[in-house]
N, C-alpha and C positions, 0 to 999 in steps of 0.2 A: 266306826271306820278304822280299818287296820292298811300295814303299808304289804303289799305283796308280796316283799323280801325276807318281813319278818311272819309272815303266814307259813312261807316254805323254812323257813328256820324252828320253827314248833314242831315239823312232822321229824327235826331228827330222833334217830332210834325206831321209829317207827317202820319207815320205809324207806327203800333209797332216795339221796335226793330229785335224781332224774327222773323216776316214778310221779314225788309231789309235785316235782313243775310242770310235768306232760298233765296230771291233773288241772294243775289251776291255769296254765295257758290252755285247756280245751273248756272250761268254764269260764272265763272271761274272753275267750274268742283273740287272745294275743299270743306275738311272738316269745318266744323265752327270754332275747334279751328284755322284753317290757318289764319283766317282773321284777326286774332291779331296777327299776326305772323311780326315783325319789317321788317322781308326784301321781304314782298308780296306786290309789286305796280301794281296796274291797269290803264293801259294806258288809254289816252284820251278818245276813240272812246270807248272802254269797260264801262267806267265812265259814256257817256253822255249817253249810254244804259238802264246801272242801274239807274239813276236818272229819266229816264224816265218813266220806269217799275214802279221806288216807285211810282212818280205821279199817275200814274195810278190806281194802289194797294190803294192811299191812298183815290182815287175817290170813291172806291168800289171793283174794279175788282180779284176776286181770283187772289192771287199768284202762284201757281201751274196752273191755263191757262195762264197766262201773259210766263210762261218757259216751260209750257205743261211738268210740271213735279212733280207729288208727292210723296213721299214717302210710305213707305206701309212693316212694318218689315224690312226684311235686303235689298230692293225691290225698284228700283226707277223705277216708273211705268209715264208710256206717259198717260195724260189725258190732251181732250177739252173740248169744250161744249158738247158734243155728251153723256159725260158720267159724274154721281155723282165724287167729290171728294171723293176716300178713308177717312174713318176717322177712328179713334186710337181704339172706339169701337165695330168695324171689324175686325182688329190687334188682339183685344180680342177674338173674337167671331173664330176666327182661331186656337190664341192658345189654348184655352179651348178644341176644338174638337181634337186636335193633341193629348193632352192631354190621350184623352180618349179612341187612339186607337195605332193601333201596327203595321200592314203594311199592308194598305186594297188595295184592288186589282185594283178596280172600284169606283169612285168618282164622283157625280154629281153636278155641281156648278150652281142652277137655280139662275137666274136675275143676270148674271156674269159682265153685265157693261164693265168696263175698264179689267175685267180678275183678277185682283189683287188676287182673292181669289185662284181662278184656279191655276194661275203659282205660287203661294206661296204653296200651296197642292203640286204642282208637284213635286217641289225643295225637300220639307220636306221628298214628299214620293218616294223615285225615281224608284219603280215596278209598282206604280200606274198608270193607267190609268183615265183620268181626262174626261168626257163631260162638258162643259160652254156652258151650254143655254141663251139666252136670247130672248125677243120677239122683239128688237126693231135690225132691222137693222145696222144703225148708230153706235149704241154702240159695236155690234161686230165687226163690222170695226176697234176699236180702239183694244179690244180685241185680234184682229188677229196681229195688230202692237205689242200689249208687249208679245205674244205666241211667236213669230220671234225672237225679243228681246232676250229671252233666249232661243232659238233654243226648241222648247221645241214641234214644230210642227207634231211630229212621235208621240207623247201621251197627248196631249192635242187636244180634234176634238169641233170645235164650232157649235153649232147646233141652228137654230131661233124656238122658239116653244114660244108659250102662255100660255099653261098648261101642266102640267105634262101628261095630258090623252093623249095629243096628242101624233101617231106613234112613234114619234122619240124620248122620251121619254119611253112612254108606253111598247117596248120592252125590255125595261130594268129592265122587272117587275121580283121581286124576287133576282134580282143580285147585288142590291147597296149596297157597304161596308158604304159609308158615302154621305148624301146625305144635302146637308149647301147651307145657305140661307141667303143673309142680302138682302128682296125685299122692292121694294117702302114701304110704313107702316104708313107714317102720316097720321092723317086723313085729308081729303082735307079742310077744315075748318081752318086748323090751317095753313097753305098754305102761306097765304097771311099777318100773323104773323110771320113768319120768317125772318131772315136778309135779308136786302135788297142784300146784297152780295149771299145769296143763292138763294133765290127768283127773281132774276133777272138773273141770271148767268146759274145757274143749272137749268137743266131738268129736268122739272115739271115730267114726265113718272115715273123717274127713284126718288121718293118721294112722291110721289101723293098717298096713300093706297086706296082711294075710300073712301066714308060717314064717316067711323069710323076707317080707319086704317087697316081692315084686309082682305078687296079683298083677297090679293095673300097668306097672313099667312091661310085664311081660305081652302083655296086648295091647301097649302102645307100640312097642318095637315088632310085633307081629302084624299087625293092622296097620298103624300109621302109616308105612310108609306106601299104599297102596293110593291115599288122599292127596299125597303132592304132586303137583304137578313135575316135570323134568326142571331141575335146577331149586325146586322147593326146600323148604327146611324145615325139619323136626328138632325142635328145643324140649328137653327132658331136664325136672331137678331129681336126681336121684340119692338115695341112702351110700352110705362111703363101702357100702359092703358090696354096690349093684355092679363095679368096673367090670368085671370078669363076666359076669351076667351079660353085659350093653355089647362086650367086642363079642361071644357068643353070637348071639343074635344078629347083630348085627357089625359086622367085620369092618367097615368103614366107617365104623364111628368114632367119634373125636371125643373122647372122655377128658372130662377139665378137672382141677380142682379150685375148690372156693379160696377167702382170704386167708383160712384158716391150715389149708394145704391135706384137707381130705375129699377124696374124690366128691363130685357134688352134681354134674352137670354132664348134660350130655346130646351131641348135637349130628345129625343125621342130616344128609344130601340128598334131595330124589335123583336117579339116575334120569339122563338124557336118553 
């Protein structure tokens, strides 16, 4: 038996320490303050675990696939390769929309991924009815694991579609209270500029935008707004390059920027 304090004190140099501890508090199912906690020991076979995990972690390998687990608001969401990691800027791009509405009835989550955005909508809203689109198979597979997760399978329906025009979208023309978006958006160019930890690990699909980043922003802002109802809302996270792209398109859009102060977000009205 070792003390949890001094378990995360072994991986320095290796990997940051906030890496170690989201490893060994999602291995022992604790908070992070527990892990300084004087009377938490981690038995042998646990220890030789998490030491192997940092190794890994420090070669490259996300942390959250090494535990298939990452956080996501109040949310700890199952992800593998199959689908992007949640990131904090999503978190945002959630709360912003909650923000802006009161209790919508009907909720459409295009390029749902891991679902993170979906079952975080549903929690928030709990009369709403959620669709999570996605075009890729794979990823709603993993989708469907964290829907089960919090049982959330009577108002959450996962649906594979490519574009909004298709059927199984398309019916939903005029009825969407809110209609949010975080799609692939890089531009493919910058691809292979990315961390080797992203660009090895994660699915090029689910980041890949096409030539300039706006394939899927350009057919959300062309389609989308035909799904809302009057007084609906369209939540976009977009690349810092799309601003001039979103008022194009779309003239009465409210372009944000994130914590970071580059453009990030982007938010559309259905008209009355």
């Amino acid at each position: 038996m070792t003390f949890a304090a001094g378990l995360v004190r072994q991986t320095r140099g290796l990997l940051p320490r906030a890496e170690a501890e989201f490893l060994l508090q999602s291995l022992l199912r604790v908070q992070r303050h527990a892990l300084y906690c004087p009377e938490l020991r981690v038995g042998a076979r646990a220890a030789a675990r998490f030491l192997r995990l940092c190794r890994r972690a420090g070669a490259g390998e996300p942390p959250q696939y090494l535990v298939r687990s990452a956080p996501f608001l109040d949310l700890d969401i199952h992800v593998d390769r199959r689908v992007v990691i949640p990131r904090p800027e999503t978190e945002e791009l959630v709360l912003r929309a909650t923000r802006r509405l009161s209790s919508p009835g009907l909720i459409v989550d295009y390029g749902t991924g891991s679902g993170c955005i979906a079952v975080a909508l549903a929690r928030r809203f709990p009369a709403a009815r959620v669709v999570a689109v996605d075009r890729s198979t794979p990823a709603l597979a993993v989708a469907h694991r964290n829907v089960l997760r919090y049982r959330l399978g009577r108002r959450i329906r996962l649906c594979r579609a490519s574009a909004l025009g298709e059927p199984a979208t398309a019916r939903l023309r005029g009825r969407v209270d809110l209609l949010i978006s975080n799609p692939p958006y890089l531009p493919s160019s910058r691809i292979s500029r990315l961390s080797p930890r992203v660009r090895r690990f994660e699915p090029r699909a689910g980041l890949d935008g096409g030539p300039n980043g706006a394939s899927i922003v350009t057919m959300l802002l062309r389609h989308g707004p035909g799904l809302l109802r009057p007084g609906g809302l369209m939540a976009l996270e977009i690349d810092h390059t799309h601003g001039a792209l979103v008022r194009r398109l779309a003239s009465t859009a409210f372009v944000e920027r994130d914590f970071a102060g580059r453009v990030r977000y982007a938010f559309l009205t259905g008209r009355n």
